[in-house]
C-alpha angles and dihedrals in degrees: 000000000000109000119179120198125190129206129171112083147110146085123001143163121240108275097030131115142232137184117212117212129196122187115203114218126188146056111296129132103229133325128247099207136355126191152164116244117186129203117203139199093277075063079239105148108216133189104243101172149336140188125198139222092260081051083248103148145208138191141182108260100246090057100039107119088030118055121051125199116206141158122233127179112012095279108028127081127188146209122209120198114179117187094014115200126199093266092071083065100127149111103266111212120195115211130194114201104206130172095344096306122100122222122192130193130231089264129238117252119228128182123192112205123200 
């Protein structure tokens, strides 16, 4: 059984900065793709960003020159969001796409205050 749990959020003030972490748990062999989703207050989920096995990444065009997606240990992959704005105000999901199922986590609220 993947399960995927994400740490990181909260409350921040306009300008700040967070780091998202997710930890990877389970037996798997290796992963094709993992990625942060968000879910903002229109309750809309959008893609933010992925990375894929070959480190290859991807990220939603507003957001594209500020966050960074990166793994870090084996099984741990990170968002990093500098001068957050109130629009980044959202639940962040992280998602593992492996073997051709794709497990999400419980998400990790953030709320950007101006």
């Amino acid at each position: 059984q993947v399960q995927l749990v994400e740490s990181g959020g909260g409350l921040v003030q306009a300008g700040e900065s967070l780091t998202l972490s997710c930890v990877l748990s389970g037996s798997f062999a290796s992963f094709n793709v993992l990625g942060w989703y968000r879910r903002g207050p229109g309750d809309r989920l959008e893609l933010v960003a992925i990375i894929n096995k070959d480190g290859t990444t991807h990220y939603k065009d507003s957001v594209k020159g500020r966050f960074t997606i990166s793994r870090g240990e084996a099984k741990k992959v990170n968002l990093h969001i500098p001068r957050l704005n109130p629009e980044d105000t959202a639940v962040y999901f992280c998602t593992a796409d492996i073997d051709r199922t794709q497990y999400w986590g419980q998400g990790t609220q953030v709320i950007v205050s101006s």
